[in-house]
C-alpha positions in Angstrom: 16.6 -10.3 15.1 13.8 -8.0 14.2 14.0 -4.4 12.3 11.3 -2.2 11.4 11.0 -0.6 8.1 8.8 2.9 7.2 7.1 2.7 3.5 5.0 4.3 1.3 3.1 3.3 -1.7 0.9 5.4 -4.0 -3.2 8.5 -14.8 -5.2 11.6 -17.0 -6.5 10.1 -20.3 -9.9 8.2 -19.1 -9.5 5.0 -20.4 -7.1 4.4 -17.8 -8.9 4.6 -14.8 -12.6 5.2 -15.5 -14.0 1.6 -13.6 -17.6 1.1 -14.0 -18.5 -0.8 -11.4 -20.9 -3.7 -10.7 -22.6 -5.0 -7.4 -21.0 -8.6 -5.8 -22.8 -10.9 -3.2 -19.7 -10.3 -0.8 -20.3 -9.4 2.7 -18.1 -7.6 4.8 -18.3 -5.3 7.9 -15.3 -3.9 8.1 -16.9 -0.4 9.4 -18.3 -2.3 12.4 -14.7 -2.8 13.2 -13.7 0.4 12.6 -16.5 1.2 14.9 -15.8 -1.0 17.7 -12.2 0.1 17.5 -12.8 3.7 17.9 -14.8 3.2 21.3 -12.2 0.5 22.7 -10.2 0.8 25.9 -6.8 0.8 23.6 -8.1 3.7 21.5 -9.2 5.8 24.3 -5.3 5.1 25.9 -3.6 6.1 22.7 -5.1 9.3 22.2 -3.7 11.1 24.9 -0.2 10.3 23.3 -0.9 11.1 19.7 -2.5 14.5 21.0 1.0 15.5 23.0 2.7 14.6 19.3 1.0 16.4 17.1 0.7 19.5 20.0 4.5 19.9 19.7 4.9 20.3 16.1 1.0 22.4 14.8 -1.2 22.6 17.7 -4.0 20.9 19.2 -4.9 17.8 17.9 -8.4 17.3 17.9 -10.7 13.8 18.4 -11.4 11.6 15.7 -14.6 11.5 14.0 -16.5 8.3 14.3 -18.3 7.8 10.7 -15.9 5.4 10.2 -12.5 6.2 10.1 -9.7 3.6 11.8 -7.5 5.6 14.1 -4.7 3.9 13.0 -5.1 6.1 9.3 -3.3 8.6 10.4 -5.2 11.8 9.4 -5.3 14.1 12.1 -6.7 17.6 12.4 -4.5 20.3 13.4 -3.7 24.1 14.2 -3.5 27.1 11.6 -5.6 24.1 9.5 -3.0 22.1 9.0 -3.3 18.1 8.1 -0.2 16.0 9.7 0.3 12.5 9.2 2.6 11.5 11.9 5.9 10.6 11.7 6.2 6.7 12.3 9.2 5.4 15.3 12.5 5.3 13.8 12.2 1.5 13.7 9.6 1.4 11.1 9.5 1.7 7.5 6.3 3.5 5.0 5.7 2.2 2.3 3.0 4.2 -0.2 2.0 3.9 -3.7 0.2 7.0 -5.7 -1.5 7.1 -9.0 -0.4 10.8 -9.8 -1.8 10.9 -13.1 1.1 12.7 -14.6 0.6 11.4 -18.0 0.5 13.7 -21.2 -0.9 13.6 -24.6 2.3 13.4 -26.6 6.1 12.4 -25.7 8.1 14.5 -24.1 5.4 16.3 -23.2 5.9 16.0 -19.7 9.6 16.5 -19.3 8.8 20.2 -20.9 6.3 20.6 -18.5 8.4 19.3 -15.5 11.5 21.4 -17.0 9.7 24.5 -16.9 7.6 24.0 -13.7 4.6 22.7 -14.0 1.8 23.2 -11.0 0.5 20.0 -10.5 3.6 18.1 -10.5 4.1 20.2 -7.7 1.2 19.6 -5.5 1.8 16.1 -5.7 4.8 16.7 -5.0 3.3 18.4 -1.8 1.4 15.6 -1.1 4.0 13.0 -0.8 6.5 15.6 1.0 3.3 15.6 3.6 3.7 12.0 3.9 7.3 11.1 3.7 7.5 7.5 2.8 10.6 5.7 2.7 9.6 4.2 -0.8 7.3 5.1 -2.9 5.2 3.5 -6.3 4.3 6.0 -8.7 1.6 5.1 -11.3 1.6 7.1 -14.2 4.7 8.7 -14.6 5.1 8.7 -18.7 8.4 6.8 -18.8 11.1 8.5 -21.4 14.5 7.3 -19.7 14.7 10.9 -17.6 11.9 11.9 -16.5 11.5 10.0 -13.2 14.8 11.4 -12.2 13.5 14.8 -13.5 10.6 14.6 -10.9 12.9 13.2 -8.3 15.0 16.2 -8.2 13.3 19.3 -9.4 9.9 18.4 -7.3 10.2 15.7 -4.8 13.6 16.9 -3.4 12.6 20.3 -3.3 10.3 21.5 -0.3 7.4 22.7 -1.2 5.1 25.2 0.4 1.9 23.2 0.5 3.3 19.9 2.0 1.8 19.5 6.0 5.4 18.3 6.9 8.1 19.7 8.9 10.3 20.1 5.6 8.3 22.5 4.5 8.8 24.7 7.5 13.2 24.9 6.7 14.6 27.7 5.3 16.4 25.3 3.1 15.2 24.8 -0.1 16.4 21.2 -0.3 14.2 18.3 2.4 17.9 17.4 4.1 17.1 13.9 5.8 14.0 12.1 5.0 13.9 12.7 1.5 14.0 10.1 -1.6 17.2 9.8 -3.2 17.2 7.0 -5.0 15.1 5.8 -8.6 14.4 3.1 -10.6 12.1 3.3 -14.2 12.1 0.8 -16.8 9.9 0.1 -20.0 6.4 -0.7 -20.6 4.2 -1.8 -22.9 2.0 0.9 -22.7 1.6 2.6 -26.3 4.6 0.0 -27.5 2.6 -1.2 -30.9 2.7 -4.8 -31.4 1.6 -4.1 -35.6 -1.2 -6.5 -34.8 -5.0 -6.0 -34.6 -5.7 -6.6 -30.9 -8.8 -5.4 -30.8 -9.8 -6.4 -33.6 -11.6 -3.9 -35.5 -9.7 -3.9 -38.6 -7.0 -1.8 -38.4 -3.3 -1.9 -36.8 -1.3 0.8 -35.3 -3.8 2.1 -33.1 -3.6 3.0 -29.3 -5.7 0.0 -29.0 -3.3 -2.2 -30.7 -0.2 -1.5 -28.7 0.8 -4.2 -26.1 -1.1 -1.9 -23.2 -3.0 1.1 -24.6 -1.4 4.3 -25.1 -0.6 6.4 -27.5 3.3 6.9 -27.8 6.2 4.3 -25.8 6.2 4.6 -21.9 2.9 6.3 -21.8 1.6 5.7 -17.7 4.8 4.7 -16.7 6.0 3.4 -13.3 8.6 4.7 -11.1 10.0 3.4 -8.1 11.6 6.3 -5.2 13.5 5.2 -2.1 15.1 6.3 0.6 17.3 3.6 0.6 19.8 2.1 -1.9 17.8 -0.1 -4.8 19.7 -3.3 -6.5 18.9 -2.3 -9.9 21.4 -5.2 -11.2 18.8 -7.5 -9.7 15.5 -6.5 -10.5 13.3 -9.1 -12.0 10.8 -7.7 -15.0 8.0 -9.2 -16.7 7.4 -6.8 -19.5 7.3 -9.6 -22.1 6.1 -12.6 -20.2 3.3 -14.0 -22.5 -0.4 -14.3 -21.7 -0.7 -17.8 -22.9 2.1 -19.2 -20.5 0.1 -19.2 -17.2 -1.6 -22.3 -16.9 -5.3 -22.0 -16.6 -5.1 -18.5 -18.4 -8.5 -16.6 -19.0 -8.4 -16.1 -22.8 -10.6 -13.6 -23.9 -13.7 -15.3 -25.7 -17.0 -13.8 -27.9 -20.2 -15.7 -26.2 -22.0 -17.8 -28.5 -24.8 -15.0 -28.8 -22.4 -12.5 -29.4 -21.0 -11.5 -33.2 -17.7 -10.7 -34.3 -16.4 -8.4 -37.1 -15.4 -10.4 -40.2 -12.1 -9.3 -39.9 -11.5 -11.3 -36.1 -10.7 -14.9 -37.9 -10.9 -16.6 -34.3 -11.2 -20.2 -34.0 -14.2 -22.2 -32.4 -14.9 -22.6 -28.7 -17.6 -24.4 -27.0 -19.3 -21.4 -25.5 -18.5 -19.3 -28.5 -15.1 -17.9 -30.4 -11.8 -16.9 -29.4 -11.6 -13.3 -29.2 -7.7 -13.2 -30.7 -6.7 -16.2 -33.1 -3.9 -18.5 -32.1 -1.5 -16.6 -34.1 -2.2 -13.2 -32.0 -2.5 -15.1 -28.6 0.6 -16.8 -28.2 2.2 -13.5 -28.6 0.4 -11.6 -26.8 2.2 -10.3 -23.7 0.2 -10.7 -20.2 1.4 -6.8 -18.5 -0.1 -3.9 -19.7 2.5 -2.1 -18.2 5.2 -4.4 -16.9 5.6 -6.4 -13.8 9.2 -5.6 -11.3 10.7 -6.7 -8.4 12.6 -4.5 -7.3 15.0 -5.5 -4.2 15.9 -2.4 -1.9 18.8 -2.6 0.9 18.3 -1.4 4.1 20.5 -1.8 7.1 21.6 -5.3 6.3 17.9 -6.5 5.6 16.1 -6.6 1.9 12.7 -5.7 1.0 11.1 -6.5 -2.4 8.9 -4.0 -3.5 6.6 -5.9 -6.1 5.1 -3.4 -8.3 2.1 -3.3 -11.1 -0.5 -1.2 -13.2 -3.0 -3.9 -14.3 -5.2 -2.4 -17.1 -8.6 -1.4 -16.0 -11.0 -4.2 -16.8 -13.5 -1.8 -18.8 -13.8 -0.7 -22.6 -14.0 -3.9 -24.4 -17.1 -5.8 -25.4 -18.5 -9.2 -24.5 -15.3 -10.7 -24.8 -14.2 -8.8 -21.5 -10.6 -8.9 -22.9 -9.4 -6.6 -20.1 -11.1 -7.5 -17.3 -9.8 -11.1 -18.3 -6.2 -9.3 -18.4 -6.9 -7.5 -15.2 -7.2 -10.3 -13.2 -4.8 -12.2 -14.8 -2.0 -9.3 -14.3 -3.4 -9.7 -10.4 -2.8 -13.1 -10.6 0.8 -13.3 -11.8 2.1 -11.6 -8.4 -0.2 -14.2 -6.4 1.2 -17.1 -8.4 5.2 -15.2 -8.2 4.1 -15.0 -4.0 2.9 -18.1 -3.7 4.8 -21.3 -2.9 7.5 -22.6 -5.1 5.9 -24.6 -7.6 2.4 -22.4 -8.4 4.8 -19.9 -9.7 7.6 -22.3 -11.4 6.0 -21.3 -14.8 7.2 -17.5 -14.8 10.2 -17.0 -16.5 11.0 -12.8 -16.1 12.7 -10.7 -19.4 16.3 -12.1 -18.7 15.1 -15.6 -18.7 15.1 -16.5 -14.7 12.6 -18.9 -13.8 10.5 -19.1 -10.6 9.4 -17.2 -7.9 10.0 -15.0 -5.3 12.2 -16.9 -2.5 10.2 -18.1 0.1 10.8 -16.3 3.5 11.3 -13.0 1.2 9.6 -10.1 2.4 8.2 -7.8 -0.3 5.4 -5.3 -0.6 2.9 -5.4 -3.6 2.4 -2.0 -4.6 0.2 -0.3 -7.3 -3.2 0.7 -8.9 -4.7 -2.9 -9.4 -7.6 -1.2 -10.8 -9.7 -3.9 -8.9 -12.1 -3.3 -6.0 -12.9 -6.0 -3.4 -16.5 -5.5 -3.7 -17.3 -3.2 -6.4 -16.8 -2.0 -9.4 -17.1 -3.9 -13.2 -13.9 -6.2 -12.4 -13.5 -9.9 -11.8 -13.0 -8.9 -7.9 -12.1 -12.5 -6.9 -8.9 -11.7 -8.5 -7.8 -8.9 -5.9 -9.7 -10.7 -2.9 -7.8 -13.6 -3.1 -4.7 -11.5 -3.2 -5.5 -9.6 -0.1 -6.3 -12.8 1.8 -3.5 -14.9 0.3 -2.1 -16.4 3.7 1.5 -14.8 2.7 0.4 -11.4 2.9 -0.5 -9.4 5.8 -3.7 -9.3 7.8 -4.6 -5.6 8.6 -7.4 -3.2 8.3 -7.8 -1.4 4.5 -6.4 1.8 5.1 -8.6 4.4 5.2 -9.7 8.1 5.4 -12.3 10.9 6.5 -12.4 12.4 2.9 -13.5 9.4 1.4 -16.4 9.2 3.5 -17.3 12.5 2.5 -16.7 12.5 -0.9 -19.1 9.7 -1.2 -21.8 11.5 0.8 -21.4 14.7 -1.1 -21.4 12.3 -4.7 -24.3 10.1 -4.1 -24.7 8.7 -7.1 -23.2 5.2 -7.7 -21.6 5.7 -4.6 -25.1 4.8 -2.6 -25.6 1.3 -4.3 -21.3 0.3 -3.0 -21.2 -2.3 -0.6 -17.6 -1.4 0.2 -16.7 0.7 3.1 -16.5 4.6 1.5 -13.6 5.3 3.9 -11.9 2.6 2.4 -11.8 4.6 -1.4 -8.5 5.5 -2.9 -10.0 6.8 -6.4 -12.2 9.4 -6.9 -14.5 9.0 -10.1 -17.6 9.2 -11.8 -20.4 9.9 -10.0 -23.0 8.2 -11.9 -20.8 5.3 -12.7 -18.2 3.9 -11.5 -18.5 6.4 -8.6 -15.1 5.9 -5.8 -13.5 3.0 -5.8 -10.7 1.1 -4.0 -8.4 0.0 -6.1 -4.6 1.1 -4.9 -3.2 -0.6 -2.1 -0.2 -1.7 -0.4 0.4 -5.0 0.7 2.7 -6.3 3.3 4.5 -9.9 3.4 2.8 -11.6 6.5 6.3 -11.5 8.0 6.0 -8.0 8.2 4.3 -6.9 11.2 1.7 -3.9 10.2 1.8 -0.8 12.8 -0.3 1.6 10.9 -1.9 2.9 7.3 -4.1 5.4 5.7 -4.9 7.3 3.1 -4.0 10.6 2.2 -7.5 11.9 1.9 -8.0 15.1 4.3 -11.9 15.8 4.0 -12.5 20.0 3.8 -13.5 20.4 7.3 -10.3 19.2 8.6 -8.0 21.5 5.8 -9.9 23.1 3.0 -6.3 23.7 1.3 -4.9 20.0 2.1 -8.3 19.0 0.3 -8.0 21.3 -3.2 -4.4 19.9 -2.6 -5.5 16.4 -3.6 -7.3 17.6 -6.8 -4.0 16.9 -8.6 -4.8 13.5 -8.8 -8.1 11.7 -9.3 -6.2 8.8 -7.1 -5.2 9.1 -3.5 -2.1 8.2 -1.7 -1.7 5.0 0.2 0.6 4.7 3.1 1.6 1.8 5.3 3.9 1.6 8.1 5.7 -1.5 8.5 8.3 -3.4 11.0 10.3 -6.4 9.1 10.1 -9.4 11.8 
């Protein structure tokens, strides 16, 4: 018996997402692809079909442009301007994840603004409303116990003006049948302080010296939104899982050219010193944010929707302590996917051992802060995720916008080997420049029918493009059908 399943997956301080990026002897030609696609006898038969769609509900839908874009992304250009992403069969589920960078300087700053209406909660708002994912992964959402429900109710169940959905068309100021009803937040270790010197510069109690940077408890939080129920009694976390128990761990080390403040005390290493002393390593916890799976009913099937915020693997020294924790963070749901015994060393906060159950399905959602190609990360981490043979093989999502965003940038942006209409995240243009670094990735028993990214370029809707200002990160949607 097969069922289908529609999902959706989707920060403001600057250490959080700022990614300088570095070239990698990688080769890939996933825009010849593209290419090839566009021109092929199955793309020119679909086309008549999606046009007749989209005609019924804003006009004439008009051809796809060819610098790149898969048709399967979804972005279409429509009448009065309008951007539509189009509504996948009933059978299917989308999935999306979406950095929305709502994150504030102090807690409780955001539930103020949220309480008393605050602008760019609602244009993302808009955004995922334009979308309508059956769950969604929310990156940097500052966790305080209400406000992911907050959001839930006073933005994302409300219809809001902007959205390119049909919602937004009812009189009715509440979305009455796709909308997300259901929540799940937790703790993180963001701005949590350990009262040791993690980075080792002689002081405790700093941002730096929390168990994932931040400034206050449940700064760049997670939230998890679904359509469907979610088995909160059986969600597995990893929020103090310890660095030092995954076998083969990178620890953080000073080359032997490189010098240390007196204050670092690490021991000896054959290529140079430990970066954090035994003492400080054994407790140091591997998630900067936390790690969940979080099982989701629907119809008589489950879905685990695996879900991450690895720290950005910049603003350290020559120790690279975060991009060591980046890719380790990536590798702790590769090891959790994998086959029973790579993963029979996690033990998750309520002391359960193991990993996922084989034959699960389960999406990995989130801002991995990791490009495949680019960017100043240990990219073999999130490569050998996207090729693990337990996950999906599709084409990266992708979108118009990107490509022109990285035309109009130049920048970094010209020495990328990635694909631009592959970019999610939209950054420096001198360095990192864009960068693809959310994703969503199905179980290879999930059979992908199409993905994108919600990335409308201004000649296609000049107001769906300011829309997705609101974010420096862009959301990623993938439809999927549970086999």
């Amino acid at each position: 018996m097969s069922f289908s399943l529609k999902v959706t997956i989707p920060a403001v301080l600057l250490p959080v997402d700022y990614v300088p990026r570095v070239q990698t002897k990688v080769n890939v030609n996933e825009s010849m692809r593209v290419r090839s696609f566009i021109g092929s006898p199955i793309a020119r038969c679909a086309w008549p079909q999606i046009a007749l769609s989209v005609f019924a509900l804003v006009g004439v839908c008009d051809a796809q442009d060819p610098r790149g874009l898969d048709p399967g992304s979804g972005e279409k250009r429509g009448g009065a301007g309008s951007v539509l992403v189009p509504a996948p069969p009933s059978s299917t589920l989308r999935i999306a994840t979406f950095n929305v960078a709502l994150n504030r300087k102090k807690a409780g700053e955001l539930a103020q603004d949220l309480e008393k209406g605050d602008d760019q909660a609602r244009r993302i708002a808009a955004i995922v409303q334009s979308v309508a994912p059956d769950i969604l992964l929310v990156n940097e959402l500052d966790y305080d116990g209400k406000t992911a429900k907050l959001f839930l109710d006073r933005y994302l169940r409300v219809s809001q003006p902007e959205s390119r959905s049909a919602a937004a068309a009812q009189s009715d100021a509440k979305i009455p049948d796709r909308d997300l009803r259901y929540v799940y937040s937790g703790p993180v270790n963001t701005g949590v302080d350990s009262g040791l010197d993690l980075n080792n510069n002689g002081r405790i109690h700093d941002p730096d010296d929390a168990w994932g940077y931040g400034a206050f408890p449940g700064q760049y939080g997670m939230a998890v939104y679904s359509r469907y129920p979610i088995v909160s009694g059986e969600v597995r976390t990893f929020l103090k899982f310890p660095w030092s128990k995954m076998p083969g761990a990178l620890r953080p080390k000073l080359p032997s050219s490189a010098k240390k403040s007196e204050s670092s005390g690490s021991d000896s290493d054959s290529d140079g010193k430990w970066f954090h002393d035994d003492a400080v390593w054994e407790q140091l916890r591997l998630s900067s944010k936390s790690h969940w799976d979080v099982p989701i009913e629907i119809q008589g099937a489950r879905l685990h929707i695996l879900a991450s915020h690895p720290t950005p693997p910049v603003f350290d020294g020559a120790e690279d302590r975060n991009g060591c924790r980046n890719h380790d963070e990536i590798r702790l749901f590769r090891d959790y996917i994998s086959e029973e015994s790579q993963g029979a060393y996690l033990v998750d906060d309520a002391g359960t051992k193991g990993s996922i159950p084989s034959g699960s399905h389960f999406v990995i959602v989130g801002d991995l802060n990791s490009d495949p190609l680019d960017g100043d990360g240990r990219s073999e981490a999130i490569r050998s995720l996207i090729e693990h043979p337990n996950i999906a093989t599709y084409d990266a999502p992708s979108s118009r916008g990107a490509v022109d965003a990285a035309e109009k940038s130049a920048g970094a942006n010209t020495k990328h080997r990635g694909n631009p209409a592959h970019d999610t995240g939209d950054f420096n243009d001198k360095n990192p420049g864009n960068l693809r670094i959310d994703f969503v990735l199905p179980s290879a028993n999930c059979k992908v029918i199409a993905s994108g990214v919600y990335w409308p370029s201004a000649s296609e809707s000049a107001a769906a493009n300011e829309l997705t200002s609101a974010s420096d990160h862009h959301l990623v949607w993938v439809d999927i059908e549970l086999k």
